[in-house]
C-alpha positions, 0 to 999 in steps of 0.5 A, a space after each residue: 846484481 847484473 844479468 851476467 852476475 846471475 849464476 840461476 834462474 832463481 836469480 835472474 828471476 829475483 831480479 826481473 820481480 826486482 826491477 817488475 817492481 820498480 817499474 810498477 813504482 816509476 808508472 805510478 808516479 808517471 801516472 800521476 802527473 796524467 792525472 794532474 794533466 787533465 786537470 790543467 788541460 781544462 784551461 784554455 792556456 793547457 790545451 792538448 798540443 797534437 806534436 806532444 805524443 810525437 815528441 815523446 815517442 821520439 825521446 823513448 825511443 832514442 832512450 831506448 837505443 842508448 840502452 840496447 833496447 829495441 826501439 820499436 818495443 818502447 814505442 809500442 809500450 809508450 803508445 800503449 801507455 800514452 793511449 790510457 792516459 789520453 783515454 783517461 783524460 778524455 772520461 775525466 774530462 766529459 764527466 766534469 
């Protein structure tokens, strides 16, 4: 359903726990490939490139503006999951 097909509240809020969910899903499959980074990061062919948050910041925030999102919530969202990841790796990293 659409936000303007919303009719209630009650809609509106089937659909924000709707689509909480399938955002839930899609970091959970993202999170995954974090993981498997750190593990490739520790050959010397995969080691982290410092230009690759930049480039992904960049890209969300171009989605994010195709899609009447403000940029600037995405970039903080992504810097804030960036973050975790790369907080994520580093512990993987020392503690093998």
């Amino acid at each position: 359903m659409k936000a303007e097909d919303c009719k209630t509240m009650s809609e509106v809020r089937t659909e924000i726990d709707r689509l909480d969910k399938a955002l839930v899903d899609l970091l959970a499959e993202r999170w995954t490939y974090v993981d498997r980074a750190w593990q490739l990061k520790n050959s010397p062919d995969e080691a982290t490139v410092p230009w690759r948050i930049q480039e992904v910041v960049d890209k969300v925030r171009a989605r994010a503006e195709e899609q009447s999102l403000p940029p600037a919530l995405a970039e903080a969202l992504w810097r804030q999951i960036i973050g975790w990841g790369i907080q994520y790796e580093e512990e993987r990293l020392r503690t093998r």
